[in-house]
VOGU-3710 file (C-alpha; in Angstrom, 3 decimals, decimal comma):
1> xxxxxxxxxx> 146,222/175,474/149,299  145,556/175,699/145,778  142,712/178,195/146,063  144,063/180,588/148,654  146,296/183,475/149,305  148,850/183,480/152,336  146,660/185,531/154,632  143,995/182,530/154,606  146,813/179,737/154,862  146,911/179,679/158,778
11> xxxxxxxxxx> 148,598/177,191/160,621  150,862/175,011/159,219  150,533/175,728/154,881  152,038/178,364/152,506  152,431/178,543/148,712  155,922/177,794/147,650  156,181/178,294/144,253  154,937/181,820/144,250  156,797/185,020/142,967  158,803/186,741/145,789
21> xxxxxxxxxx> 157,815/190,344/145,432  160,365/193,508/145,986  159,323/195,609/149,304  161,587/198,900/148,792  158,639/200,685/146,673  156,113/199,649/149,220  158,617/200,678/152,030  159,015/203,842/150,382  155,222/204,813/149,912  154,478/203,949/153,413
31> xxxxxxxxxx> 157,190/206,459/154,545  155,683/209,035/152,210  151,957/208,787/153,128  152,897/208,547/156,680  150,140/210,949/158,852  148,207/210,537/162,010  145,086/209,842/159,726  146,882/207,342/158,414  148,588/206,044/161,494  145,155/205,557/163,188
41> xxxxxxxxxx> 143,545/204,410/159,994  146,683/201,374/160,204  146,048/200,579/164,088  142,498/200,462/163,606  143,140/197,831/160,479  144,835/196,022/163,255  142,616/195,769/165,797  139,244/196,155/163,994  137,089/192,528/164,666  136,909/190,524/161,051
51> xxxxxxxxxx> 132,934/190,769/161,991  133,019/194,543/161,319  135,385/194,068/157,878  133,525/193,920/154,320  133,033/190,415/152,678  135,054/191,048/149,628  133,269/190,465/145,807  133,104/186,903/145,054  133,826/185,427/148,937  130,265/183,433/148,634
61> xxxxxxxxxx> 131,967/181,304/145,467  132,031/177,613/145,962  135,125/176,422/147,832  138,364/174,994/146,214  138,941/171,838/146,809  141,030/171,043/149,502  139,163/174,276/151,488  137,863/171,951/153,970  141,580/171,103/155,225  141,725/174,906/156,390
71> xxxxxxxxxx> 138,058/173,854/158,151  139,765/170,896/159,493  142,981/172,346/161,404  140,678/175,487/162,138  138,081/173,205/164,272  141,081/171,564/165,324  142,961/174,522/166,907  139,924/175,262/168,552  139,367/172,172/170,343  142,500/172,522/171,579
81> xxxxxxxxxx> 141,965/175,845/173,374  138,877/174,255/175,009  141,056/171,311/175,725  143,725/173,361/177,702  140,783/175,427/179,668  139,083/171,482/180,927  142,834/169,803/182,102  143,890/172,914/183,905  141,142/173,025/185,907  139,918/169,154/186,073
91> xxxxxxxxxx> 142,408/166,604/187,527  142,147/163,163/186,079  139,653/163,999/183,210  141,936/162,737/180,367  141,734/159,059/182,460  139,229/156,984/180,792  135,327/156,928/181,695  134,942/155,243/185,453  138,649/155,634/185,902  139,880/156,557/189,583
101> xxxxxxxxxx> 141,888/159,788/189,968  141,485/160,777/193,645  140,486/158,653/196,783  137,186/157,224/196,031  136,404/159,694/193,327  135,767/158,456/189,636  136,279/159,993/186,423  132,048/159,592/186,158  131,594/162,727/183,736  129,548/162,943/180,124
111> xxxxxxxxxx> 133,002/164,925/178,896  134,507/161,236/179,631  132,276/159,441/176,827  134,247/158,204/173,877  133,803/160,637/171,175  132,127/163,570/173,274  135,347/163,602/175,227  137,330/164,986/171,852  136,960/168,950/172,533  137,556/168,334/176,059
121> xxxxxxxxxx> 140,468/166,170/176,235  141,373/165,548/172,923  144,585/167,826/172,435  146,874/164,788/171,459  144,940/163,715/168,956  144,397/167,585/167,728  148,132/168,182/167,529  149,223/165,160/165,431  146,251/165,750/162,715  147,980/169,160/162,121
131> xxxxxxxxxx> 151,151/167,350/161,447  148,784/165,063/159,214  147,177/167,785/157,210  150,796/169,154/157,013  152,292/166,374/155,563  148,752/166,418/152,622  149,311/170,124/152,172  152,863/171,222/152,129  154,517/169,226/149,516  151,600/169,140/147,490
141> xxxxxxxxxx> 152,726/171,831/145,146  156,136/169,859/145,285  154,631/166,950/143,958  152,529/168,065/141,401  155,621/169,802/139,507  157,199/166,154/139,495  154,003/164,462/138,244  154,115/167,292/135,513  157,596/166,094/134,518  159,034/170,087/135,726
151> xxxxxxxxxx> 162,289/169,223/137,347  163,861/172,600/137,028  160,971/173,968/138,647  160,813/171,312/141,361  163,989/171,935/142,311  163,365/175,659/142,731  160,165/175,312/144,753  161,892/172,987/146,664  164,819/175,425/147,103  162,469/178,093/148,443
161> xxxxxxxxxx> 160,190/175,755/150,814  163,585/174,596/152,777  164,594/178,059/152,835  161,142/179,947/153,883  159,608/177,267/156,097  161,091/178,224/159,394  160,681/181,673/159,059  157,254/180,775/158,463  156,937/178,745/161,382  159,503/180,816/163,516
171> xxxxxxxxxx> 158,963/184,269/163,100  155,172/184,115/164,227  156,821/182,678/167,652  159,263/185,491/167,883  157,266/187,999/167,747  153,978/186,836/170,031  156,500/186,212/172,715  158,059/189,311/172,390  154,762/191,375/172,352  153,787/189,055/175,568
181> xxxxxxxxxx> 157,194/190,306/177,269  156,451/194,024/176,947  152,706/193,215/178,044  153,840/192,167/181,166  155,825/194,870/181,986  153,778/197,946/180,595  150,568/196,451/182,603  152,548/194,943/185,525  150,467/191,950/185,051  151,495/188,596/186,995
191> xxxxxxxxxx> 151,042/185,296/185,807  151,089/181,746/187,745  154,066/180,757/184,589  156,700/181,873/183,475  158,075/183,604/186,317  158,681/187,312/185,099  161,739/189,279/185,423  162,228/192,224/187,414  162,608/194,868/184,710  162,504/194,779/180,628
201> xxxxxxxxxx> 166,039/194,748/180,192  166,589/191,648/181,989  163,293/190,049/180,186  164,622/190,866/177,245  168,027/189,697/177,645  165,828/186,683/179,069  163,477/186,670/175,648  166,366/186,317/173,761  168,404/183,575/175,359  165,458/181,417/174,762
211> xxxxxxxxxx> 164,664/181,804/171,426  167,993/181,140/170,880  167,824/178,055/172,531  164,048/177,458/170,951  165,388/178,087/167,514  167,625/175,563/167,768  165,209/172,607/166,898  167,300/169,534/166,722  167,644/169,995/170,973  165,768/167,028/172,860
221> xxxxxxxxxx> 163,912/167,277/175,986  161,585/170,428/176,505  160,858/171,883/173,271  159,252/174,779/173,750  159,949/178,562/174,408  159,649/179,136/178,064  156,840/182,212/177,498  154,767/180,041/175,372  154,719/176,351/176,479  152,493/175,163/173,784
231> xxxxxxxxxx> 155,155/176,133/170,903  156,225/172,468/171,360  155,016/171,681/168,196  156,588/174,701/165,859  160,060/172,395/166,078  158,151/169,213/164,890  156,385/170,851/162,392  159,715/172,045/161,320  161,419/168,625/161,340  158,768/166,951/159,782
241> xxxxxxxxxx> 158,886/169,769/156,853  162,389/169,352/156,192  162,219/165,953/156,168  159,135/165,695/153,968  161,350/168,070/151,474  164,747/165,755/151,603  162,595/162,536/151,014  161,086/164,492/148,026  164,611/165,989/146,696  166,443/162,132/147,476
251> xxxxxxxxxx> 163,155/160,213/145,360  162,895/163,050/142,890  164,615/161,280/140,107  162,454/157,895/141,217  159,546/156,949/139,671  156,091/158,220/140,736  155,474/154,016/141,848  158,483/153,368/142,937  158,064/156,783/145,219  154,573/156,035/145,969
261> xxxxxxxxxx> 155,969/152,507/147,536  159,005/153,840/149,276  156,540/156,406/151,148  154,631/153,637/152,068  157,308/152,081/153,202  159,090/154,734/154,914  155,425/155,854/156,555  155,243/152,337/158,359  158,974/152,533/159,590  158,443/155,648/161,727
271> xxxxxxxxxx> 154,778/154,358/162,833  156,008/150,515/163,836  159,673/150,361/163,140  160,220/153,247/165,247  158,099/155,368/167,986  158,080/158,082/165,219  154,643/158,155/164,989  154,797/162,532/164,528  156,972/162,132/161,431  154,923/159,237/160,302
281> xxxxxxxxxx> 151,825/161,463/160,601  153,534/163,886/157,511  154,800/160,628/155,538  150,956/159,679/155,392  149,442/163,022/154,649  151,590/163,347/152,061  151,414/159,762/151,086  147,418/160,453/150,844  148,088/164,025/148,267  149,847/161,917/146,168
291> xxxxxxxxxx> 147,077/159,474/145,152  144,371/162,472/145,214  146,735/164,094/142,919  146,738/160,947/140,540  143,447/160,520/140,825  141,967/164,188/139,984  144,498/164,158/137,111  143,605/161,055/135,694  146,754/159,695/135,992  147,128/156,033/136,444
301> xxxxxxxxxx> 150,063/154,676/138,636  149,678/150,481/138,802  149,831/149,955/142,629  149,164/146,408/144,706  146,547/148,133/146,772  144,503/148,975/143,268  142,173/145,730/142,997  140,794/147,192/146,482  140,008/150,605/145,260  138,330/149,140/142,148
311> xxxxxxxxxx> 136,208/146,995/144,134  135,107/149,484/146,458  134,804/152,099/143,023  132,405/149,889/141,360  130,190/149,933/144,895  129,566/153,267/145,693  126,984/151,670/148,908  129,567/149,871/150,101  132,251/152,465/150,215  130,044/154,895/151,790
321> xxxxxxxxxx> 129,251/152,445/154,806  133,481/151,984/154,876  134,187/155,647/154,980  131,260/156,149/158,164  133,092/153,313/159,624  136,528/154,596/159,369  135,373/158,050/160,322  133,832/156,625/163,558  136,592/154,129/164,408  139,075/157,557/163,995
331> xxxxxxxxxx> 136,925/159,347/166,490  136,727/156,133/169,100  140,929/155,641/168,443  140,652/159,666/168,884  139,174/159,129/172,391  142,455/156,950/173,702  142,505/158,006/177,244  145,836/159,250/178,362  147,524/160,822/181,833  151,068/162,895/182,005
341> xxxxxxxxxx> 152,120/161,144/185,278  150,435/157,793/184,769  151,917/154,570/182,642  150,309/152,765/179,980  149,059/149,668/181,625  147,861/152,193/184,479  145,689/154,415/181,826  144,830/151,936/179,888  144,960/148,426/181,606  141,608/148,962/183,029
351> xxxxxxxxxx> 139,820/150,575/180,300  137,444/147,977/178,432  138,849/147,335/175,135  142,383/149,860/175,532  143,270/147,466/177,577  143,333/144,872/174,283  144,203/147,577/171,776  147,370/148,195/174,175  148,993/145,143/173,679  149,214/146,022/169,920
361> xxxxxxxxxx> 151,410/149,030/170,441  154,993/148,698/169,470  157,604/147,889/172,388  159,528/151,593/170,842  156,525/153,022/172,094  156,930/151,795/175,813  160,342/153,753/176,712  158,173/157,167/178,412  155,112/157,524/180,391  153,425/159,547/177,845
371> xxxxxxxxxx> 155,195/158,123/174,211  153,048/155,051/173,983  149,508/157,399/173,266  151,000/159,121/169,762  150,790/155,276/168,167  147,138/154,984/167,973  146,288/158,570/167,832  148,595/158,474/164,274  145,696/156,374/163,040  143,246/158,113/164,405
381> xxxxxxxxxx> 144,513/161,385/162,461  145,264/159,123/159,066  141,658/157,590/159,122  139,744/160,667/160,070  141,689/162,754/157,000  140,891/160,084/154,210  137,488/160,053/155,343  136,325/163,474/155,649  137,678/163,852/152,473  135,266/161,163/151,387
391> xxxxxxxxxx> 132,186/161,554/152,948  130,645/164,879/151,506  128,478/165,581/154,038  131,633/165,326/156,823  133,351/167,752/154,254  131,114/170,243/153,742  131,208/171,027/157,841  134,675/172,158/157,173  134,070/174,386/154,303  131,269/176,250/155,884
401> xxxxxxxxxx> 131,420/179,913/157,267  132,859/179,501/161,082  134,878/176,673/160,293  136,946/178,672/157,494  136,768/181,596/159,855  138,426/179,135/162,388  141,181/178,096/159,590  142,099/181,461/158,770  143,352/182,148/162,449  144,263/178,811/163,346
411> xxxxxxxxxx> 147,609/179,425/163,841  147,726/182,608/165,739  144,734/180,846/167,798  147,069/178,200/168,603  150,015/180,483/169,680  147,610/183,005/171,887  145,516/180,336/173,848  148,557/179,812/176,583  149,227/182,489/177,131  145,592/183,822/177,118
421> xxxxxxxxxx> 144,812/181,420/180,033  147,147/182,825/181,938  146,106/187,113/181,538  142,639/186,021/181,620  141,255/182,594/181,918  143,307/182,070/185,419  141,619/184,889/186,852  138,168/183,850/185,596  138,979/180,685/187,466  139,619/182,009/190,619
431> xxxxxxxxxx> 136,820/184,710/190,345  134,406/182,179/189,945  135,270/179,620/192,611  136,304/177,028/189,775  140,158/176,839/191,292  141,400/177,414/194,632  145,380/178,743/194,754  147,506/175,906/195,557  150,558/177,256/196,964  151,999/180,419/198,471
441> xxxxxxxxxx> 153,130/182,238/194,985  149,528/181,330/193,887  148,021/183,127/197,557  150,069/186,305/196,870  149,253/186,473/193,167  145,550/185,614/193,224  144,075/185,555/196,975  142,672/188,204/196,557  140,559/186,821/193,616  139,073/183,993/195,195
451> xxxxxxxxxx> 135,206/183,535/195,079  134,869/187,262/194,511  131,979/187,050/192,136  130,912/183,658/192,887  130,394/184,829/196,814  128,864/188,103/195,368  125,342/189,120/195,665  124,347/189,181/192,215  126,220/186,202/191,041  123,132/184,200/189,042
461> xxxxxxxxxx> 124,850/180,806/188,254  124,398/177,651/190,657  127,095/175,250/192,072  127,184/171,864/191,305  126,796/169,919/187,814  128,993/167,275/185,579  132,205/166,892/185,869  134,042/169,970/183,396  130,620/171,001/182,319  129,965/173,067/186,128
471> xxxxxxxxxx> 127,934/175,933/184,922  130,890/178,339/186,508  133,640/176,449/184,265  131,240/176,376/181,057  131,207/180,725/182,070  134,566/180,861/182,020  134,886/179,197/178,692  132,079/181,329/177,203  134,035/184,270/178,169  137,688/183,307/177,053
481> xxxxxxxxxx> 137,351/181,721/174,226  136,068/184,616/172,178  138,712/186,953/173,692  141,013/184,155/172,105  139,817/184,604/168,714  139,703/188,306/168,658  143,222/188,136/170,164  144,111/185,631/167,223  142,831/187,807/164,970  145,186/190,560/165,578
491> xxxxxxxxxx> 147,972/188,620/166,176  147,351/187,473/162,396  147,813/190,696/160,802  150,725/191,274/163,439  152,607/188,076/163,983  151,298/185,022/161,044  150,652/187,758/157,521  154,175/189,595/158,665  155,781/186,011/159,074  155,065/185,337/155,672
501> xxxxxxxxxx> 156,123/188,490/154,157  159,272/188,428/156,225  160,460/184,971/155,106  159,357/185,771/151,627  161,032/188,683/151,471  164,612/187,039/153,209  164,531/184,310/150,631  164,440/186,846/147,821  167,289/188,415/149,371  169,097/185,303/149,710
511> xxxx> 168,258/184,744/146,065  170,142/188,134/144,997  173,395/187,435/146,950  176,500/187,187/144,818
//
């Protein structure tokens, strides 16, 4: 984003048109003022909490413009941690309000509600407004060199976003899972998944056959790295990156209309034509940058949709009760109820109006269990980005203090919330009385956990309560999730900043081959 330097991009954004910078000086003067003062000065830069870190001169200036966006994915990657934490422990909450998902037991629970249901259960809908805001934020640079006329210089921005984007995306990966490796076998840790090998030779033989396999994103079927199951969505962001990039570089001698229409075009093929509603998610982000980009610049493109936009220009009333409307039929569309083992017309059949909106989803949608819920969640994401960029009030939530905060680690807290659950939350879990082990492995690993505090004498917190709000579960939340974030933080300044560097750096080194 415009106003930002890498360290504050996060999850899925990073400048591409700025100037690689040489690292054998740096290198050098790091080997030269190497000392144990300085060594502990570096680990403590590490692992120091942001809270204790000085606000630097000028960090209470108003924010740039598209600041909220880092808000947005921030609040986002959030809601997904607290999303993982409520399904692992509560069966059948994703169903919809009333729904049955045990004998004579009914999904009756306030985290159920349409809307209020989002940080609970709303990980779906979290995952493909990241590959929204990708598709606003990553070519924007891109485009705004070819509304400038700059083709030599779109060209080599393009040149260096193909070539740095999976590094930028990748190398965070690599190195998370490879820090999570040793930490199992310096602590001797166990976890209920992956299954661990028996020394850290073979895990790292192990470690490295799978990121070979993860790297390789143009593989079907389980996308992830096996020591980070969440990392799903590093190969789609990459995909939908690249793709964004060729459509640019194959319409790049097109005119901005012409352009404009073809992404229109090209957005409704992979939403309705196809069951590509992921990749349509980036064709309407960026679809949506290019008509801010008009707009702020005064630029004025004739387009079909423009008698519309007037209409709703010249009443400023009326547009603001459209935007409150969008934004609240993106967070009901948001709340589409959803189930990994269940099919369509068994989720959503019996669910008051799903069971209408249903009928509307493509047939391309209806080949899985699970591929049918990404079609109206795609315009959940598209409606609530338009109008949170419209509605000021909606807009300046995201620019505030903790949802910036949230931005700047949003990636990292994305990549450390798995595996968090597992060193930590799991336990909590069991401690507490909030899961019971459900099979041997589960006995042998965590028996010995079971009820402990709960049955304890001092334990202060009652039994009982709403469905994923149980005062023990709501504990165990209030304990992880800030564990998460300082773990996030670290893993920023040692896993996301390094990515950066490290793809920057590889690109200018690509640059200098003869």
């Amino acid at each position: 984003m415009s106003h930002n330097t890498d360290q504050q991009m996060g999850l899925l954004s990073e400048l591409i048109d700025e100037k690689p910078q040489p690292a054998t000086a740096s290198a050098r003067n790091a080997i030269r003022s190497f000392s144990i003062k300085n060594t502990l000065s570096g680990i403590w830069s590490v692992l120091k909490p942001e809270c204790f870190e000085k606000r630097p001169p000028g960090s209470g200036k108003r924010p740039g413009p598209t600041a909220w966006l880092d808000g947005l994915r921030g609040v986002a990657a959030f809601c997904v941690c607290i999303m993982h934490l409520s399904v692992f422990t509560h069966q059948g909450l994703e169903l919809c309000y009333g729904a049955a998902y045990f004998w004579q037991t009914f999904n009756t629970s306030p985290a159920a509600w349409p809307i209020l249901r989002l940080p609970f259960t709303g990980g779906h809908f979290m995952v493909i407004l990241f590959f929204t805001i990708s598709g606003y934020v990553v070519p924007r640079r891109l485009i705004s060199l070819l509304h400038e006329g700059r083709r030599d210089d779109f060209i080599e921005a393009l040149n260096a976003a193909m070539v740095r984007r999976m590094g930028r995306l990748f190398i965070p990966v690599w190195i998370s899972t490879l820090m999570l490796a040793f930490f199992w076998h310096i602590t001797g840790i166990t976890t209920a998944f992956p299954e661990h090998q028996s020394n850290i030779f073979l895990e790292l033989w192990a470690w490295w056959k799978d990121q070979m396999k993860f790297t390789y994103f143009f593989r079907g079927g389980f996308l992830f790295t096996y020591y980070n199951v969440h990392t799903w969505t590093i190969p789609v962001e990459l995909r939908g990156s690249l793709t964004l990039f060729v459509w640019l570089f194959c319409t790049h001698q097109v005119g901005t209309r012409s352009r404009i229409l073809l992404t229109f075009l090209m957005t409704l093929y992979w939403v309705i034509g196809a069951a590509g509603a992921w990749y349509g998610a980036f064709f309407a982000g960026m679809l949506t940058a290019e008509l801010d980009l008009l707009s702020a610049n005064g630029l004025h493109v004739p387009l079909p949709w423009d008698p519309i936009f007037r209409f709703f220009k010249r009443r400023r009333v009326l547009k603001v009760i459209l935007m409150h409307l969008i934004l609240v039929s993106g967070l009901w569309l948001a709340s589409q109820p959803s189930s990994d083992t269940e099919d369509m017309k068994e989720v959503l059949g019996k669910c008051g109006a799903w069971g209408t909106l249903m009928k509307f989803i493509p047939d391309s949608y209806k080949e899985g269990n699970t591929t049918y819920r990404w079609f109206w969640l795609f315009w959940a994401a598209w409606f609530i980005l338009v109008s949170v960029k419209e509605i000021p009030w909606v807009r300046w939530l995201f620019e505030t203090g903790p949802a910036q905060y949230l931005g700047r680690h949003s990636f990292s807290l994305y990549l450390v919330h798995g595996p968090m659950i597992g060193l930590l939350s799991d336990r909590l879990f069991y401690l507490t009385g909030v899961k019971i082990p459900s099979n041997q492995d589960d006995i042998k690993r965590f028996g010995h956990l079971q009820n402990k505090w709960k049955d304890a004498s001092w334990w202060f917190l009652p039994e009982g309560g709403p469905y994923a709000m149980e005062p023990n579960y709501l504990f165990c939340v209030a304990v992880s999730l800030p564990v998460m974030l300082y773990v996030a933080e670290v893993v920023t300044r040692t896993c996301d900043i390094p990515g950066i560097k490290i793809s920057r750096w590889y690109y200018a080194k690509m640059k200098s081959l003869r």
